[in-house]
Backbone as CSV, one residue per row, in Angstrom:
resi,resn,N_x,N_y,N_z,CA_x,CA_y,CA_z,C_x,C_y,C_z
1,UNK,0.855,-1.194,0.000,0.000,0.000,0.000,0.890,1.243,0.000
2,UNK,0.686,1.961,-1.149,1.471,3.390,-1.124,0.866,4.449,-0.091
3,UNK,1.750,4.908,0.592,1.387,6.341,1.950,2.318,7.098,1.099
4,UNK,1.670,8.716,1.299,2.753,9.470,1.340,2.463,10.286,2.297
5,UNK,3.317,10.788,3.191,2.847,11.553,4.494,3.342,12.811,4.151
6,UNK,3.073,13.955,4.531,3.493,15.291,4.294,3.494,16.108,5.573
7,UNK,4.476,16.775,6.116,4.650,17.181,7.595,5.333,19.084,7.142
8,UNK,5.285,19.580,7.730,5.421,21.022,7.643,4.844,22.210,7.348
9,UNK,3.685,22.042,7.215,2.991,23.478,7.045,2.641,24.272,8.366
10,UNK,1.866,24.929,7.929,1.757,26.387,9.140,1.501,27.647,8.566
11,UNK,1.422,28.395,9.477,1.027,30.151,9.251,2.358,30.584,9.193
12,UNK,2.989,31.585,8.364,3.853,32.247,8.675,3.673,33.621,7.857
13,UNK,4.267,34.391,8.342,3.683,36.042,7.524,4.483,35.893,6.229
14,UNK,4.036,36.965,5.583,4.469,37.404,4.099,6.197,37.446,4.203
15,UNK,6.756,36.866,3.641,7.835,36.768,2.979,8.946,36.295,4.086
16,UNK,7.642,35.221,4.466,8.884,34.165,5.373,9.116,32.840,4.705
17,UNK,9.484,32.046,5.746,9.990,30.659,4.841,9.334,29.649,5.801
18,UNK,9.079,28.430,4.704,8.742,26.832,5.482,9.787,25.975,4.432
19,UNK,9.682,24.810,5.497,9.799,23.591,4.226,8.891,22.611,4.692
20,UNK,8.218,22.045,3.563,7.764,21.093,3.775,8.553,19.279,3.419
21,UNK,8.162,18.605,4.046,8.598,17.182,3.499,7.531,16.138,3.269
22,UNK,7.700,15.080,2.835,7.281,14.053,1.924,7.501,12.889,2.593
23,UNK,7.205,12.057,2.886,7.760,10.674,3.257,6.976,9.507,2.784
24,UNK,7.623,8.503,1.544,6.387,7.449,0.721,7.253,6.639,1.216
25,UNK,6.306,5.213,1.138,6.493,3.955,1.459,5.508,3.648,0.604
26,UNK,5.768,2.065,0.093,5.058,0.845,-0.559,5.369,1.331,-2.080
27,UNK,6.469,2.216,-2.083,6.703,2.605,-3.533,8.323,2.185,-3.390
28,UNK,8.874,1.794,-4.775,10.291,1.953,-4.890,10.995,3.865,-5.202
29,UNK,11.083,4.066,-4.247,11.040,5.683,-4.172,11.743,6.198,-4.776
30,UNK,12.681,5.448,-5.341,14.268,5.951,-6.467,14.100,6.014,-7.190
31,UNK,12.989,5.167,-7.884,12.294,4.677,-9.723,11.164,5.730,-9.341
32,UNK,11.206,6.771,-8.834,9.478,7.431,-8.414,9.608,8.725,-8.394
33,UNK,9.092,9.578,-9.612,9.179,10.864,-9.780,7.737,11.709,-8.829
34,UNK,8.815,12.328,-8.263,7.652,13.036,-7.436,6.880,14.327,-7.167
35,UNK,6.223,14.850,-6.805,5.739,16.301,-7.102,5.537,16.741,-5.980
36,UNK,4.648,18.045,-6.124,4.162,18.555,-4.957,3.143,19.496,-5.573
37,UNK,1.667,20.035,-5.288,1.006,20.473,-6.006,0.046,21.144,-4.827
38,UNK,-0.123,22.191,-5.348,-1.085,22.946,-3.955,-2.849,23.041,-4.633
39,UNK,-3.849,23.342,-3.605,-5.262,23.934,-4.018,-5.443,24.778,-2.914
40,UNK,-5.866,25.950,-3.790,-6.145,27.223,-2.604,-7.522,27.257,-3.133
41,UNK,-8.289,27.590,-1.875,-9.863,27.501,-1.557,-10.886,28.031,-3.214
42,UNK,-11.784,27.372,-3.713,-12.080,27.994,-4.468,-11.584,27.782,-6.242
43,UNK,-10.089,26.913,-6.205,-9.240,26.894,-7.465,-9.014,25.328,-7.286
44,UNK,-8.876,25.255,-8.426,-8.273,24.250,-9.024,-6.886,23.662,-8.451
45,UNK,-6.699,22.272,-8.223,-4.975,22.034,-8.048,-4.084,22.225,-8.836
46,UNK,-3.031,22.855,-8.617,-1.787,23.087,-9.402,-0.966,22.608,-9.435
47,UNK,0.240,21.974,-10.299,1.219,21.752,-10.246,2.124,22.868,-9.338
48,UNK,3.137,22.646,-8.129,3.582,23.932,-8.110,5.438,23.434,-8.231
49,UNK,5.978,22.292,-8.120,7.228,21.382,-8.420,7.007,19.809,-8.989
50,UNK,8.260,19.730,-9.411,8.056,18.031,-9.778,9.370,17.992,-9.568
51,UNK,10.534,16.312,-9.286,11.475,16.335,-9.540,11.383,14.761,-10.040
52,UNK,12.376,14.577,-11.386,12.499,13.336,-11.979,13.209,12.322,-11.439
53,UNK,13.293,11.329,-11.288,14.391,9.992,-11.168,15.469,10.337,-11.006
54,UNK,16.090,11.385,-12.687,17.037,11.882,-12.737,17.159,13.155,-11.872
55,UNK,16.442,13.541,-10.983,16.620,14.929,-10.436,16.552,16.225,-11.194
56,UNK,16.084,16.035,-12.611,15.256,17.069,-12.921,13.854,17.713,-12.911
57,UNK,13.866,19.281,-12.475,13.011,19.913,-11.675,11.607,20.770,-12.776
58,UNK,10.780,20.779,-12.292,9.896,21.778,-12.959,9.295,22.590,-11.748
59,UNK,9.165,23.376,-11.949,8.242,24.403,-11.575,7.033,25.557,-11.747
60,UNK,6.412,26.030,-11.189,5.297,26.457,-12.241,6.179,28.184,-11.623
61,UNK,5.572,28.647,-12.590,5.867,30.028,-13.158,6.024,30.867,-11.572
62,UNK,5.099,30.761,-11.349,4.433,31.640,-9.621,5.574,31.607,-8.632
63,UNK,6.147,30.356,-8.788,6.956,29.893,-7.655,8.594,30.097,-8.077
64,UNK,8.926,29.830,-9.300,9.983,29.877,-9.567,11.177,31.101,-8.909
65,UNK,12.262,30.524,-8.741,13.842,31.016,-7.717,12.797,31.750,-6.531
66,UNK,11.585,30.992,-6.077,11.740,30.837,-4.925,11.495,29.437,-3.402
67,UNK,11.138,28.601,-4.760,10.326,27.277,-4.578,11.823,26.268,-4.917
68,UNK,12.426,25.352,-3.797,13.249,24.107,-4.095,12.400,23.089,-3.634
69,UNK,12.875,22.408,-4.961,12.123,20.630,-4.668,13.852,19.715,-4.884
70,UNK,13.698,18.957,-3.771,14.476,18.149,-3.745,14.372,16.537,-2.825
71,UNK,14.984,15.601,-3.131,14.880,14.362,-2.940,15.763,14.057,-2.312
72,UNK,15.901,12.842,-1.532,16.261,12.002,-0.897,16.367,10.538,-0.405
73,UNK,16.771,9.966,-2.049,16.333,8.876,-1.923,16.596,7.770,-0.734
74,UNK,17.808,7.769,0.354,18.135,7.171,1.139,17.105,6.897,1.850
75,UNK,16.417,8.429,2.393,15.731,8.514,3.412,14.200,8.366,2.628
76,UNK,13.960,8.475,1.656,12.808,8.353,1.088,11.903,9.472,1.226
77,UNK,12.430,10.119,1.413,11.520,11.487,1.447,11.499,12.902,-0.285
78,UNK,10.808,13.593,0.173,11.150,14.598,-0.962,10.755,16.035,0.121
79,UNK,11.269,17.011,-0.138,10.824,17.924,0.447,10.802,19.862,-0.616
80,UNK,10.270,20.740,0.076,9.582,22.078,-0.673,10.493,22.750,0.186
81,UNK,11.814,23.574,-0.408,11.930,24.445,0.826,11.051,25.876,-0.249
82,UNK,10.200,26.622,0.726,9.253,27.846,-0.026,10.265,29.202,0.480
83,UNK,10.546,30.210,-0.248,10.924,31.095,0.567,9.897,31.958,-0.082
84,UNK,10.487,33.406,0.333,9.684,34.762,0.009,8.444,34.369,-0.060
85,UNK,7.406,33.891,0.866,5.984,33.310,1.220,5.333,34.660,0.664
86,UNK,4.393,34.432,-0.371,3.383,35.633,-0.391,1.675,35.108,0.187
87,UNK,1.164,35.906,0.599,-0.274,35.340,0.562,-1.088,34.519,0.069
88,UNK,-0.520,34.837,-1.384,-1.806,33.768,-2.502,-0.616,32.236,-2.687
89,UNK,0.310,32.396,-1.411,0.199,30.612,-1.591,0.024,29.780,-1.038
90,UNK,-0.945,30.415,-0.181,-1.884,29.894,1.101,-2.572,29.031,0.191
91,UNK,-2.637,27.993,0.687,-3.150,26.784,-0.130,-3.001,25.203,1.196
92,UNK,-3.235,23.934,0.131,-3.416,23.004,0.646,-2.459,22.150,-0.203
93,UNK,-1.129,21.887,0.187,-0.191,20.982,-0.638,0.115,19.949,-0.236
94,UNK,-0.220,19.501,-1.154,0.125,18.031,-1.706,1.321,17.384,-2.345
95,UNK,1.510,16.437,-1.522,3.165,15.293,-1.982,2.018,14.398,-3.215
96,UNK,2.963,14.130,-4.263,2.406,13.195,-5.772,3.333,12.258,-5.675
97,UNK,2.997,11.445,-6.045,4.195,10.351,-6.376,3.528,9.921,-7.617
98,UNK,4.375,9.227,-8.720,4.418,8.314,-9.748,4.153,9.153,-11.302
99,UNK,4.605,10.373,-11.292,4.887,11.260,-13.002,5.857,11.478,-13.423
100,UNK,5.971,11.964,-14.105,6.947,11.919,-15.031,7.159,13.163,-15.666
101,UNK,8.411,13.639,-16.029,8.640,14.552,-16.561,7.702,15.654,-17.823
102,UNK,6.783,14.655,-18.756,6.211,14.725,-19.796,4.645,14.898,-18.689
103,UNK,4.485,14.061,-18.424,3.155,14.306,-17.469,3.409,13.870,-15.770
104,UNK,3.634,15.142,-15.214,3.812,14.985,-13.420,3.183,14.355,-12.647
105,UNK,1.732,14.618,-12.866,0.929,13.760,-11.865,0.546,12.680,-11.856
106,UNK,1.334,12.227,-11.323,0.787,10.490,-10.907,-0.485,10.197,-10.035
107,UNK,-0.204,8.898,-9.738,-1.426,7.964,-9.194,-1.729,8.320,-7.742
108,UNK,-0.463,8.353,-7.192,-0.611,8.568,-5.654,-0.608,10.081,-4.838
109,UNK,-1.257,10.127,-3.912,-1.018,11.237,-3.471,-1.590,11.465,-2.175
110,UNK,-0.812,12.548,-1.205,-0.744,12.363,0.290,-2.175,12.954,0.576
111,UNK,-2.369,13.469,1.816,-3.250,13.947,2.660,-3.558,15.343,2.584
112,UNK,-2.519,15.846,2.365,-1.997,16.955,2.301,-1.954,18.083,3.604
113,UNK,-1.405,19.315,3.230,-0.285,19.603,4.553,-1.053,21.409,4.070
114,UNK,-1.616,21.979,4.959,-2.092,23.427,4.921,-0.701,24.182,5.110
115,UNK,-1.095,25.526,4.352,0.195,26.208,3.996,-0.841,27.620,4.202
116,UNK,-0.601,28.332,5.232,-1.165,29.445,5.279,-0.552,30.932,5.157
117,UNK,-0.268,31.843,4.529,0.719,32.897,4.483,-0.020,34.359,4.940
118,UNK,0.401,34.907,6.184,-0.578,36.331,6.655,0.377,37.543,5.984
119,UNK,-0.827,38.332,5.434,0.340,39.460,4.777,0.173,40.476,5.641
């Protein structure tokens, strides 16, 4: 059975920092491209990172040089470090597991982890 657990969110004011992390099991996590994708109240889910097998990254436009996605395959985790937090990325994010570079979102996906930003 695939879990992915997601631990780190919170309130923090405008143009602070979190990271969030990732932690899957019942997946081979090395062969497993993973994402992270937010929904803020009202919208649609977004892609907001992905990182490949190979450790290549996408990002969506909004977030970019301020959003790192990075992996860990030892530990099996993936984690978001967010900086310069603005308001509108108060949302509800989500760890993905199983996409791919060409198409990110896979099959699995966590619980997800509230991300609140006060301006």
């Amino acid at each position: 059975q695939v879990q992915l657990a997601e631990s780190g969110g919170g309130l923090v004011q405008s143009g602070g920092s979190l990271r969030l992390s990732c932690a899957g099991s019942g997946i081979i996590f090395s062969s497993t491209g993973m994402g992270w994708y937010r929904q803020a109240p009202g919208k649609q889910r977004e892609l907001v990172a992905f990182i490949s097998v190979g450790g290549f990254t996408l990002y969506a436009d909004s977030v970019k040089d301020r959003f790192t996605i990075f992996r860990n395959n030892a530990q099996k985790t993936v984690s978001l470090r967010m900086n310069s937090l603005k308001p509108e990325d108060t949302a509800i994010y989500y760890c993905n597991a199983g996409g791919t570079l060409r198409t990110p979102a896979g099959q699995y996906w966590g619980q997800g982890t509230q991300v609140t930003v006060s301006s």
